[in-house]
N, C-alpha and C positions, 0 to 999 in steps of 0.2 A: 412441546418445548424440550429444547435441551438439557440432558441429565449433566452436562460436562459443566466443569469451571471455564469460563469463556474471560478473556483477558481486555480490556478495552482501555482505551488513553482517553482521557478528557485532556483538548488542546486550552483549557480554563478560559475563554475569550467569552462566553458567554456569562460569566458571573459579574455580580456589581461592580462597577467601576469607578461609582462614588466617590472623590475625594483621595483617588486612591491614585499613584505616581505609575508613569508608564513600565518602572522597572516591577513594580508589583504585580499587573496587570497580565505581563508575559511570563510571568513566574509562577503561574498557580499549575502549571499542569498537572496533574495525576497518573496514577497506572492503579487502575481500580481491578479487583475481581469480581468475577460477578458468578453470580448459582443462582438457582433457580428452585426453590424447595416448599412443597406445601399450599403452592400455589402463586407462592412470590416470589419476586424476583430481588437480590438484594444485590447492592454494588458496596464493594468497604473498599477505601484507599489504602494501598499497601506502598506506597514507595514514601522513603525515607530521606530522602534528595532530591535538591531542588532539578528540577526539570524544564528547559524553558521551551517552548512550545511544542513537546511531544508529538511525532505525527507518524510513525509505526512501531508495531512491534512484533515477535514470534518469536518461538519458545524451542529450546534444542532439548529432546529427550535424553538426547547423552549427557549430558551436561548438566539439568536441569537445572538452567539458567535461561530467563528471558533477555532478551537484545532489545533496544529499544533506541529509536533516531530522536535526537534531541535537534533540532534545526536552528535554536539559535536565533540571533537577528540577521538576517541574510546579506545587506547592508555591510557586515562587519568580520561576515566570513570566519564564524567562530561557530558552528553547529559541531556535532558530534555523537558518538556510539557510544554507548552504556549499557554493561551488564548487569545484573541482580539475580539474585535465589529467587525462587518463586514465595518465600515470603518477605519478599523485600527489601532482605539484607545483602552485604558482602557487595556493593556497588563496583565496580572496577572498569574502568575506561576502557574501553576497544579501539577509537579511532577517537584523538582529540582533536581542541580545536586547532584547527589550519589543516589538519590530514586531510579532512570532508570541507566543504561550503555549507550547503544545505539539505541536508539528507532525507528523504524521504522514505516510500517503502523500501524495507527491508526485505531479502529473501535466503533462505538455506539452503546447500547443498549438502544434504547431510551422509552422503556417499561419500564425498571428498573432502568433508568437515570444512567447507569454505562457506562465505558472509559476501552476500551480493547484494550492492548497497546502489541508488538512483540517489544522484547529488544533483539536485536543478538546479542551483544558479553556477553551478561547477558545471552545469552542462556533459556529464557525463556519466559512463556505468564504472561502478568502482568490483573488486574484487581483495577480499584478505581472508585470512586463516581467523578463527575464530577466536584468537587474543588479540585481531588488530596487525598479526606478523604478514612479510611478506603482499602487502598491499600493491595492487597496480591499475591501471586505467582499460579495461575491455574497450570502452567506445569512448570517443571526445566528440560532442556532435557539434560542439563551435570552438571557435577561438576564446579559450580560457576569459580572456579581459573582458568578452561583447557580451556580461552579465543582464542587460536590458533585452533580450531577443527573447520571450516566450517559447516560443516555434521551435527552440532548442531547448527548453527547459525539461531535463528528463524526472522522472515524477515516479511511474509505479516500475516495480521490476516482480518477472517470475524465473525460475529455471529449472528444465528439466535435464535433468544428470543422466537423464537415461534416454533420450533423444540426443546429447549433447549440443545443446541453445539455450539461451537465455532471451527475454524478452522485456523492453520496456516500455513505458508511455514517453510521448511528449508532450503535454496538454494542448499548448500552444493560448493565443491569448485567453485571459478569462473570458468565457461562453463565444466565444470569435468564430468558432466551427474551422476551425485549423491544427484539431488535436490530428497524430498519427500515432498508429501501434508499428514497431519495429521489432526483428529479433537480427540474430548474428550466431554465426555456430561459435561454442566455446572452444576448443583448440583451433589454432591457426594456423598454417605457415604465413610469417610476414603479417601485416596488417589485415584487419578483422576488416572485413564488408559488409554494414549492417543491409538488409532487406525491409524495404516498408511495406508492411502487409496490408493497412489501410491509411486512409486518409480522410483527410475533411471530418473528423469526429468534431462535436460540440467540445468538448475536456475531458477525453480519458483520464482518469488517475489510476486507482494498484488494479492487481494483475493477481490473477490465480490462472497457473495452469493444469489440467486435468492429465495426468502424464498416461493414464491408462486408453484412454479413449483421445486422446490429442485432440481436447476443446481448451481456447482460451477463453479465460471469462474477466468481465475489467465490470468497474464502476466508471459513473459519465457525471461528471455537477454540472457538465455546460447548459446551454437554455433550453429551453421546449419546441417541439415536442420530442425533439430525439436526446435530449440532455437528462439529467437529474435519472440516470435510469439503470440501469444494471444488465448486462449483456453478454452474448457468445459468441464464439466462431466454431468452425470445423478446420481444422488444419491437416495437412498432410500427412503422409505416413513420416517424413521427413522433417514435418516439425518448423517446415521452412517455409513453407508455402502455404494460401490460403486450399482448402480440398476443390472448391468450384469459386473461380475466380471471376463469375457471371453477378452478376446484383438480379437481383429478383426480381421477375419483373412486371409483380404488382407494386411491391414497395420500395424498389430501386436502392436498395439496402445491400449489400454482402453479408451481412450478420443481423444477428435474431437480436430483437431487444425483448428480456424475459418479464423483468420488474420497469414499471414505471412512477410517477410520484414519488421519489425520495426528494429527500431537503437540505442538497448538497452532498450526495453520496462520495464517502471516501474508501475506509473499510472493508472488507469480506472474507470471511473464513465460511469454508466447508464442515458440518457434524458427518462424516463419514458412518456412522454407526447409524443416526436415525434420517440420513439424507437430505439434509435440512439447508439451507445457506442462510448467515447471520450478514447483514450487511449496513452497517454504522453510516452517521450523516453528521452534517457538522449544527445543524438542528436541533441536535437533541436524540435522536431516537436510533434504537437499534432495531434494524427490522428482521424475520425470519421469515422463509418461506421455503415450499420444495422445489425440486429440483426445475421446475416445468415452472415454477412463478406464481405456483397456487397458495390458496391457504395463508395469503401474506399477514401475516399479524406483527402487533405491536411487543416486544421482547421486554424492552425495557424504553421510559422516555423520560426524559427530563429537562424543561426548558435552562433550564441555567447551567445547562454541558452542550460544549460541541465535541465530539466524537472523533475521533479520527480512526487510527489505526486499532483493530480487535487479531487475535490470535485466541486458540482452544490449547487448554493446559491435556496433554494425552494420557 
């Protein structure tokens, strides 16, 4: 188990709903910390503000202030970015509502201190400075208004500053087997060319990339057996391209699926120290395992949480 404080959002969708008004219902999120000491695992809620459906977050060491995507009711095109102290004070807006739609994972450039934000029903990858300044649109993957297309819904985002690309999901319908992985180099001349690296996934969601070894790794919630699962690729020296663009062909796959049996996987952060990957479900449960997908044990579970977005305090 991890010695580190690991950061995790409960989207609150699992707690009772008894009696209780739709605005209440959306409004319970959390931003828990969690440690692990003694043998137990404990979670204490640290945020001070209201949250409505939380679903990433990560933490800037410069700064040390966590980011966190508020998504809002999608419907109504009010989601938005919030910063905090890592004890849960000093709230401060980054991107309000109308800047974003619906924001999902979050990602850092912490080279060029810039906030690379996936807006799904925006249908786009967004980019700002880390107070919210200087915001623009990297990728539009539809026409702003065609909010009902899935297939364009962008979901997870990674990037690597030292490859120069950035990478997102678009799930495409819930479990439909029409998610795609895209990336697109970060500077451009003229308009940005995204590349699709694969296709036909069950629902990719967030994205971790490996920038030393140039593996991407995602979480999948779409159906079985290739869904609910945890995964990687090999990519090029280039960052752009998949390294063998042949499927396998015992399993007619392009990519390793490492973890399987998650319950709705969203989540994943890397333990760099004890090589670990923690990766969160909307279920309940936070899972760990190594690098290879051994050793899968239970972190932390709890039926009356869905999970979403986890970050490591460093």
């Amino acid at each position: 188990m991890t010695s580190k404080t690991l950061i995790a959002l409960d989207v609150g969708l699992s707690r009772s709903v008894a009696g209780k008004s739709f605005d209440e219902i959306i409004s319970h999120g959390q931003v828990l910390k969690i440690s692990h000491h003694d043998g137990k695992t404990v979670a204490i809620p640290m945020n001070t503000i209201r949250i409505i459906l939380p679903d990433s977050v990560v933490y800037c060491q410069s700064t040390q202030r966590l980011f966190i995507a508020s998504m809002g009711i999608p419907s109504q095109n009010d989601g938005s970015v919030v910063s905090i102290r890592v004890d849960g004070s000093d709230a401060q807006t980054v991107l309000s509502k109308g800047q974003v739609h619906t924001p999902k994972q979050l990602a850092l450039d912490t080279l060029n201190n810039k906030l690379y934000v996936a807006d799904r029903e925006g249908m786009r990858v967004l980019r700002c400075d880390l107070d919210g300044s200087n915001l623009e649109t990297l990728a539009q993957t539809c026409r702003p208004d065609d909010t009902q297309d899935p297939s364009s819904w962008c979901v997870g985002i990674a990037v690597s500053a030292k490859l120069g690309v950035f990478y997102w999901t678009q799930k495409g319908p819930s479990k439909g087997g029409r998610g795609r992985l895209f990336c697109s180099s970060i500077e451009a001349e003229g308009r940005r060319e995204p590349r699709c690296l694969l296709d036909n996934l069950p629902e990719p969601i967030d994205l971790y990339v490996d920038e030393s070894n140039n593996i991407l790794y995602w979480t999948d919630r779409g159906e079985l057996p290739y869904g609910n699962t945890f995964n990687k690729i090999q990519l090029d020296a280039t960052g752009l391209s998949l390294a063998d663009e042949e499927a396998n062909e015992r399993t007619g796959l392009k990519h390793e699926i490492i973890v399987q049996n998650l319950n709705e996987a969203i989540g994943l952060a890397f333990d760099e120290e004890d090589k670990r990957w923690f990766v969160s479900d909307l279920g309940g449960t936070i899972w760990s395992f190594d690098q290879d997908g051994n050793d899968k044990t239970v972190f932390l579970q709890d039926e009356e949480r869905a999970f979403t977005g986890i970050a490591f305090l460093e």
